[in-house]
C-alpha positions as CSV (number, residue, x, y, z in Angstrom):
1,X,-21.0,25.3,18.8
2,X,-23.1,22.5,17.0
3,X,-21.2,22.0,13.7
4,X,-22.8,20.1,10.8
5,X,-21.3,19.0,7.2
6,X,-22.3,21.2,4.5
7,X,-22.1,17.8,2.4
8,X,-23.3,15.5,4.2
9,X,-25.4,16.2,7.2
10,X,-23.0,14.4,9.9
11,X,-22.4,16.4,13.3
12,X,-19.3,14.4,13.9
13,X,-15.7,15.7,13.7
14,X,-11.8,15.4,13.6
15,X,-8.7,17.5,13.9
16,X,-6.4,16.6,11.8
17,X,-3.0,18.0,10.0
18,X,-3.3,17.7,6.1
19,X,-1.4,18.2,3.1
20,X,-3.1,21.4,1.1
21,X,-2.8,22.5,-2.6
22,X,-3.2,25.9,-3.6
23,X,-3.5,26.9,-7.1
24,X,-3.5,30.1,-8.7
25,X,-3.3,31.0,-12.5
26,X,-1.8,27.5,-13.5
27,X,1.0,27.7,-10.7
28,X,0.9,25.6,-7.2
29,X,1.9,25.3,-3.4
30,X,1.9,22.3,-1.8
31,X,1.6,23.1,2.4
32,X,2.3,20.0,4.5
33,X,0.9,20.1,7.9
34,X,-2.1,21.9,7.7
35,X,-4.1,21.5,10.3
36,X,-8.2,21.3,9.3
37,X,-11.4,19.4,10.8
38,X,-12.5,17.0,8.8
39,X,-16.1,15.0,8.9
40,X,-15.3,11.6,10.3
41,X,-18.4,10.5,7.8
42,X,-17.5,11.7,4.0
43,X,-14.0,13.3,4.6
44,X,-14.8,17.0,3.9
45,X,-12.0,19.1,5.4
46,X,-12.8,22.7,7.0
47,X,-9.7,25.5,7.0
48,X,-9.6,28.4,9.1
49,X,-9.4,31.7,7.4
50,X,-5.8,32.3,8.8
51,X,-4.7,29.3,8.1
52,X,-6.4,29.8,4.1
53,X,-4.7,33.7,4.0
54,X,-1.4,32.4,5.1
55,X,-1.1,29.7,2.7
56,X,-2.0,32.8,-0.4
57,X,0.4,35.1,1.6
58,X,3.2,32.3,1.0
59,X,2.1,31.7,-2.6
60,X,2.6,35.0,-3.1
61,X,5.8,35.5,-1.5
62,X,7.3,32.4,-3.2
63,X,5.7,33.5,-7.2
64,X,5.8,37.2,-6.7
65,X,8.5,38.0,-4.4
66,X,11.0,35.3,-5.1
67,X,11.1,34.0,-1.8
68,X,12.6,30.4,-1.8
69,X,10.2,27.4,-0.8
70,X,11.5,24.9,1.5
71,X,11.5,22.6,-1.1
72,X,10.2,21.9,-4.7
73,X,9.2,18.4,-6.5
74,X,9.3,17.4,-10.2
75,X,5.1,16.0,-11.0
76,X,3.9,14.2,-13.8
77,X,1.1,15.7,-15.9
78,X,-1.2,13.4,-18.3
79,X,-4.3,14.1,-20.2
80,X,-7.0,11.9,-19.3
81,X,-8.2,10.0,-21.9
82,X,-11.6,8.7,-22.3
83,X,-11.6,4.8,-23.3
């Protein structure tokens, strides 16, 4: 299968294994380790529905069923302001 970059045109991919962030009504996963192919040109990343459905079906477990995470981190929010 010839696949092209809906962004930029290039025919050229990688696999890789990124870090993904799923949001949902104000609340967040982070999923290390997910893998993707990404366009070795401008850097967009492509998911596989499985891989897209499992990351939800763990958000929802963790926020709806009170499963526990792995682990949680403390993040820093800011406003931007414009200068």
């Amino acid at each position: 299968m010839n696949k092209i970059c809906n962004f930029c045109g290039n025919k050229n991919f990688r696999k890789k294994e990124v870090q993904y962030v799923y949001k949902h009504d104000g609340k967040y996963l982070i999923v290390n380790n997910v893998p993707c192919e990404e366009c070795e040109y401008c850097g967009e990343q492509y998911f596989e529905a499985q891989s897209l459905k499992k990351i939800e079906s763990d958000f929802n477990q963790i926020y709806v069923s009170g499963k526990k995470p792995r682990n949680k981190i403390e993040v820093p929010v800011e406003e931007f302001v414009e200068f």
